[in-house]
C-alpha positions as CSV (number, residue, x, y, z in Angstrom):
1,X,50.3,39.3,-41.6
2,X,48.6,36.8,-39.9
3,X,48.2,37.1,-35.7
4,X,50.6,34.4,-33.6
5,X,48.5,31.2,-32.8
6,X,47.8,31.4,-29.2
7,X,50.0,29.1,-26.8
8,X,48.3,25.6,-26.3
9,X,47.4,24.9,-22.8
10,X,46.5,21.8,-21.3
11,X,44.2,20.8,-18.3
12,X,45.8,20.3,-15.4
13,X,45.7,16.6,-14.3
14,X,43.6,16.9,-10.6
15,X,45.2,15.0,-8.0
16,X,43.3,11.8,-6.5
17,X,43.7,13.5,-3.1
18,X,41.7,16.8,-3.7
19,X,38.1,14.7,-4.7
20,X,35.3,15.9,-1.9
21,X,35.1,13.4,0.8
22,X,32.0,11.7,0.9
23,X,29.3,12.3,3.4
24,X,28.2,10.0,6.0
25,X,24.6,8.8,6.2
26,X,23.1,9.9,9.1
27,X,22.2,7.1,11.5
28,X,17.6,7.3,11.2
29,X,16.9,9.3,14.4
30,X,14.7,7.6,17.2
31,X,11.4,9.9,15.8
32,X,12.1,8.6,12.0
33,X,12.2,4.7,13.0
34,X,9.1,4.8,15.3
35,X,7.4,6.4,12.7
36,X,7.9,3.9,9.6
37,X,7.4,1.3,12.1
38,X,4.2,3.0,12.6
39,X,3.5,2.8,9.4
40,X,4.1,-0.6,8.6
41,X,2.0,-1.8,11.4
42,X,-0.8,0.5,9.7
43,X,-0.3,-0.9,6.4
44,X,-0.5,-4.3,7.7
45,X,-3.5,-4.0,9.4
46,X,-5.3,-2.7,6.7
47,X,-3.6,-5.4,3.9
48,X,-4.0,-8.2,5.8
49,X,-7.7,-9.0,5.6
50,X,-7.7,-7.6,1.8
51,X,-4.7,-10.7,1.8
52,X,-6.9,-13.2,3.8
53,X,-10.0,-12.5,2.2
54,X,-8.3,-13.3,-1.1
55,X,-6.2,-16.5,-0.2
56,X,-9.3,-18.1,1.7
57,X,-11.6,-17.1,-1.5
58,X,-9.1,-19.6,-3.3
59,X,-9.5,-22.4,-1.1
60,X,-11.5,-25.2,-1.6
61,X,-14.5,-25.8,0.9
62,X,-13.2,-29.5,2.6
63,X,-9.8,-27.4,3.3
64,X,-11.6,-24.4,4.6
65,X,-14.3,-26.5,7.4
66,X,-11.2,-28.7,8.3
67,X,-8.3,-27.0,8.6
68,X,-7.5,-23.9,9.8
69,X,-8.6,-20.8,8.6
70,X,-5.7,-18.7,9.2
71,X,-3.3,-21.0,7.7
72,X,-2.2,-21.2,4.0
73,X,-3.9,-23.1,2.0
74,X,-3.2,-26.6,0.7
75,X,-4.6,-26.2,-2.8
76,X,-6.2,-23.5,-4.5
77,X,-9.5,-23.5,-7.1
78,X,-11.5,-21.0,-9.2
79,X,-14.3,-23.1,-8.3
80,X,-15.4,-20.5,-5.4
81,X,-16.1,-17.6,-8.4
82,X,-18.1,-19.8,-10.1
83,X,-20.5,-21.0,-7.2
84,X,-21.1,-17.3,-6.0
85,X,-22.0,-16.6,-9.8
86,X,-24.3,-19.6,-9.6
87,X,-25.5,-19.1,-6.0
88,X,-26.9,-15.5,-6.3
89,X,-27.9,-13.0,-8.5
90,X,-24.2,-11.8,-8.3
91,X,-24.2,-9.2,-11.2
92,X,-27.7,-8.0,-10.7
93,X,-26.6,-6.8,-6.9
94,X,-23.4,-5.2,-8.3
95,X,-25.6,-3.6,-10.9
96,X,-28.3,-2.5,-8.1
97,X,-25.3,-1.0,-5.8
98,X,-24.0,0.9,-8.9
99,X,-27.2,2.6,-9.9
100,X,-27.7,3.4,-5.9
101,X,-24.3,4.6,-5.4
102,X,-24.5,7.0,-9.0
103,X,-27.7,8.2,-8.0
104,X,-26.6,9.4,-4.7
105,X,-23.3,11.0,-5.2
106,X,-24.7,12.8,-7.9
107,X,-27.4,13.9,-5.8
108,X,-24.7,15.1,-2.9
109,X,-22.5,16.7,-5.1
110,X,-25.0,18.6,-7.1
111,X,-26.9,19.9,-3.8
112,X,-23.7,20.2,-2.0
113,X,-22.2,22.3,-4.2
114,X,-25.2,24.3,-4.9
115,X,-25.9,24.6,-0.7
116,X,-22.0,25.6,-0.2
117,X,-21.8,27.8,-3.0
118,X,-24.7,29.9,-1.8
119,X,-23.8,29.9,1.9
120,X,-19.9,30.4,1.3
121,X,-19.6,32.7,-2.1
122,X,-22.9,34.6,-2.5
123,X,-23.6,34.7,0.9
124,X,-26.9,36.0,3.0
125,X,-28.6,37.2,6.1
126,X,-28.1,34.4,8.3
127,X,-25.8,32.2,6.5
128,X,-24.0,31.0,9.0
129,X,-26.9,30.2,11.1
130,X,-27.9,27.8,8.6
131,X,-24.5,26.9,7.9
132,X,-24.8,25.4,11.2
133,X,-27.9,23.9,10.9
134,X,-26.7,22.1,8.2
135,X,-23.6,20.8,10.4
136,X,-26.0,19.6,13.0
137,X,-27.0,17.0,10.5
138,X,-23.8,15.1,10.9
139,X,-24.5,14.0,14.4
140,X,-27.8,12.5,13.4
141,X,-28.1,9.1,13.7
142,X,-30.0,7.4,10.6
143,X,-32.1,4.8,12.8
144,X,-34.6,7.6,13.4
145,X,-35.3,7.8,10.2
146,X,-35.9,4.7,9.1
147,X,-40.2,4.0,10.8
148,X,-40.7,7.5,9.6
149,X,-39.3,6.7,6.2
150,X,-41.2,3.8,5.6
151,X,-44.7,5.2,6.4
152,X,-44.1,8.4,4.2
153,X,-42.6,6.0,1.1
154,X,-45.4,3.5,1.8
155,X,-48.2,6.0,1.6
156,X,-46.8,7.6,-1.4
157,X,-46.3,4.6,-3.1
158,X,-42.6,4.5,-3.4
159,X,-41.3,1.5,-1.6
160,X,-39.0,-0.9,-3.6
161,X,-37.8,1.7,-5.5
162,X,-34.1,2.4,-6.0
163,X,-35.3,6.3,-4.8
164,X,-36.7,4.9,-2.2
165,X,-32.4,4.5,-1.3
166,X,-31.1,7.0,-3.5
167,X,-32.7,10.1,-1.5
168,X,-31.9,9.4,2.2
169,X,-28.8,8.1,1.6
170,X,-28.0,11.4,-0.5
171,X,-29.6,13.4,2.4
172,X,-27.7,11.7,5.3
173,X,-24.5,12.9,3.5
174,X,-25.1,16.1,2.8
175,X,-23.6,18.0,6.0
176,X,-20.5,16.4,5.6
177,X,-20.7,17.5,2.1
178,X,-22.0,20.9,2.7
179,X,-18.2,21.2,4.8
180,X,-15.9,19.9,2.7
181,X,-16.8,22.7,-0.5
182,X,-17.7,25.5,2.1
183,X,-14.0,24.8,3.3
184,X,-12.7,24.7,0.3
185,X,-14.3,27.5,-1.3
186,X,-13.8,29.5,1.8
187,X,-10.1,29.5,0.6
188,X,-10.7,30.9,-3.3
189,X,-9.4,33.9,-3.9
190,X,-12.4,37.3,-3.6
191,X,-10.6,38.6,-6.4
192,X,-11.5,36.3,-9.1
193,X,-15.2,36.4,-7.9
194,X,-15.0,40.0,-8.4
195,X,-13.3,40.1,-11.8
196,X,-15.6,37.6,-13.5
197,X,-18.4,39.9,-12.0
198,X,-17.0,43.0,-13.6
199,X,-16.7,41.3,-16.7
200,X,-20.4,40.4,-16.5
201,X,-21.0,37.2,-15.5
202,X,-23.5,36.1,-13.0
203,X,-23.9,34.0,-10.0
204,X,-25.1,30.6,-12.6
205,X,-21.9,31.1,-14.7
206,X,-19.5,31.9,-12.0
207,X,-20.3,28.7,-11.0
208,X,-19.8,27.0,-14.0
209,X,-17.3,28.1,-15.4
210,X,-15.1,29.2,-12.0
211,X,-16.6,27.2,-9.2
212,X,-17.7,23.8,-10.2
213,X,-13.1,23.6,-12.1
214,X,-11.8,24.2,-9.5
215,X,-13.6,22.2,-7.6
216,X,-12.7,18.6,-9.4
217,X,-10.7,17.6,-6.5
218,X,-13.1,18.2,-3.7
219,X,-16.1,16.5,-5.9
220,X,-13.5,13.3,-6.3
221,X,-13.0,13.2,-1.9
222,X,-16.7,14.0,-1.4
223,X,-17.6,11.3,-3.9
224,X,-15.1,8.4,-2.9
225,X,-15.6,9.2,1.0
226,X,-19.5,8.7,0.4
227,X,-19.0,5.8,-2.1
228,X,-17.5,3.4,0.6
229,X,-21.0,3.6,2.3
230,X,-23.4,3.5,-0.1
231,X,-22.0,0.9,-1.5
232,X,-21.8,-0.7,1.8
233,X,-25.1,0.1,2.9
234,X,-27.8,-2.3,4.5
235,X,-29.8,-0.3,7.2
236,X,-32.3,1.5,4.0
237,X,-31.4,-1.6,1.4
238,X,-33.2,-4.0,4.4
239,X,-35.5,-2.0,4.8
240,X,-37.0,0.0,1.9
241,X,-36.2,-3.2,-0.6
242,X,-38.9,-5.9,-0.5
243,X,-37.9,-7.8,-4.2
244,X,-35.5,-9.7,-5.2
245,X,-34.8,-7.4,-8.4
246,X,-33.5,-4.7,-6.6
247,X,-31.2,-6.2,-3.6
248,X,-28.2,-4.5,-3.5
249,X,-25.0,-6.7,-2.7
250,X,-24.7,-6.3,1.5
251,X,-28.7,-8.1,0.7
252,X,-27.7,-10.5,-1.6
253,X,-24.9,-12.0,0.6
254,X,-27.3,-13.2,2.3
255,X,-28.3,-15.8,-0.6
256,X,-25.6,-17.5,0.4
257,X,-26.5,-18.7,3.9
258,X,-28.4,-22.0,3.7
259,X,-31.0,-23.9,5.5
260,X,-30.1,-24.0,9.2
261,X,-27.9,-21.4,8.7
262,X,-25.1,-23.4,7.1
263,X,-23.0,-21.0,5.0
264,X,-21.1,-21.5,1.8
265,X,-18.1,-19.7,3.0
266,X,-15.9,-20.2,0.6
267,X,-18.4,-18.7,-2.4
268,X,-19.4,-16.1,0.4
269,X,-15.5,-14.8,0.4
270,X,-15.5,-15.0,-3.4
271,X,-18.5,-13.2,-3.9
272,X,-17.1,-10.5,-1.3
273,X,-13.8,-10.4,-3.3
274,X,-15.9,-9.4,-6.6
275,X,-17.5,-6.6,-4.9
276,X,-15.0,-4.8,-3.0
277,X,-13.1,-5.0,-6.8
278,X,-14.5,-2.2,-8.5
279,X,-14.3,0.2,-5.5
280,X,-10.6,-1.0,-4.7
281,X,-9.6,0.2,-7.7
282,X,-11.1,3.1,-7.9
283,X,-10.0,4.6,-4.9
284,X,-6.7,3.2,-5.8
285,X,-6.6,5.3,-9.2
286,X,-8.1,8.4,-7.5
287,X,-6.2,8.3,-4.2
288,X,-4.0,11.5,-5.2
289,X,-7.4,13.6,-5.9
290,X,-8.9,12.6,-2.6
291,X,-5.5,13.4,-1.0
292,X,-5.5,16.8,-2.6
293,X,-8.7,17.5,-1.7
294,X,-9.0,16.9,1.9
295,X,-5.9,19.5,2.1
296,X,-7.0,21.6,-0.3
297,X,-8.5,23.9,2.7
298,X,-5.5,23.4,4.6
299,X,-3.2,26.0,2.2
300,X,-4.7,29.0,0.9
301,X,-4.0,29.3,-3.0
């Protein structure tokens, strides 16, 4: 015999009444509405110029001398890019502030690491004596370097060299350097030191294999923070840099001021617009490394 079907049952139909009421929004509190106000203001402080820079780069020269240079423009041309192309050795300077900039971050991340790594993880006798020594660095100014400098490089031949900018611009950054890795390998666990010990490796493969991976976000901050002012310098470009061949771009702006000190300002804001380009968007692609790495010493983990 076959069992008795079970009864059919069917849903319930839910009143309209018993749906949960919805919530309110919350009018923004006083401390929330300051603060995105702050951070508007911040953001257009900082976007503006970017903004300006761009529009006026667009603008033709008559418009530019005889109008006002805060207003919108009444035409726009491409001309501007072309005349800075033609007016300078444009590509040569962004090459020379390339090879510069390379040279020296891989200078101060090589040595940095290296310095932290030894001071922080393997540690020594008086460690944190020259620890500090190193930090001392920071407060140096790089003006009483420069006579100095150019007597050593001068008697040893190497003036006009891109060395000549690589090493004292590597040097000058290497106690803020030195902190950011000893603070973020201050905050790596003993354990896994000790483990890759046991297992037999040494101090050289610790380092490579441990150290240097987990360091990929701090090497991005170090190298983006000291990007913005190598690639901005001009104190050790003016002064170690005698030829033409190997201006960087803060020298060869100054191919575009004239006779008498009339400038092409138009080409001038082009030119500027080309240059700040490749480091824009960098830091624009890498902005969540640097991020991570400034806090990475902030959270232990």
């Amino acid at each position: 015999m076959s069992a008795p079907a079970a009864p059919i049952t069917r849903p319930r139909a839910v009143p309209s009444d018993s749906r949960p009421p919805l919530r309110r929004r919350r009018p923004p509190s006083l401390h929330s509405t300051l603060s995105r106000v702050l951070i508007a203001l911040i953001v257009i402080v900082q976007v503006y110029p970017l903004a300006w820079l761009f529009i006026t780069s667009l603008r033709t020269e008559h418009d530019f001398a005889t109008g006002d240079p805060f207003a919108l423009p009444k035409s726009l041309t491409w001309e501007n890019y072309a005349r800075a192309f033609e007016t300078g050795n444009l590509w040569l300077n962004i090459l020379n502030s390339f090879i510069v900039t390379m040279g020296a971050n891989i200078l101060i991340v090589l040595l940095g690491m290296m310095a932290a790594y030894a001071l922080q993880v393997l540690g020594f006798r008086f460690s944190k004596f020259v620890r500090s020594l190193f930090l001392i660095g920071i407060i140096v100014p790089v003006q009483i370097a420069l006579v100095p400098l150019f007597i050593d490089y001068s008697s040893i031949n190497l003036l006009d060299t891109y060395p000549s900018m690589i090493i004292p611009l590597a040097g000058f950054a290497l106690p803020m350097s030195i902190y950011l890795f000893s603070s973020f390998f201050e905050y790596i666990p003993r354990e896994t030191y000790e483990a890759a010990s046991l297992d037999g490796a040494g101090p050289y493969r610790i380092f490579g294999l441990i150290t240097l991976p987990l360091s990929v976000n701090t090497v991005v901050t170090v190298v983006l923070v000291n990007s913005i002012f190598i690639w901005n310098d001009f104190i050790f470009a003016n002064t170690f840099v005698l030829s033409e061949e190997l201006k960087t771009i803060p020298l060869g702006l100054q191919n575009y001021i004239g006779a008498m000190g009339k400038t092409d300002w138009t080409a001038t804001f082009a030119a500027v617009c080309v240059t700040i380009t490749p480091l824009l968007l960098v830091f624009l692609v890498l902005n969540k490394a640097m991020i991570q790495g400034l806090e990475s010493g902030a959270t232990k983990g």
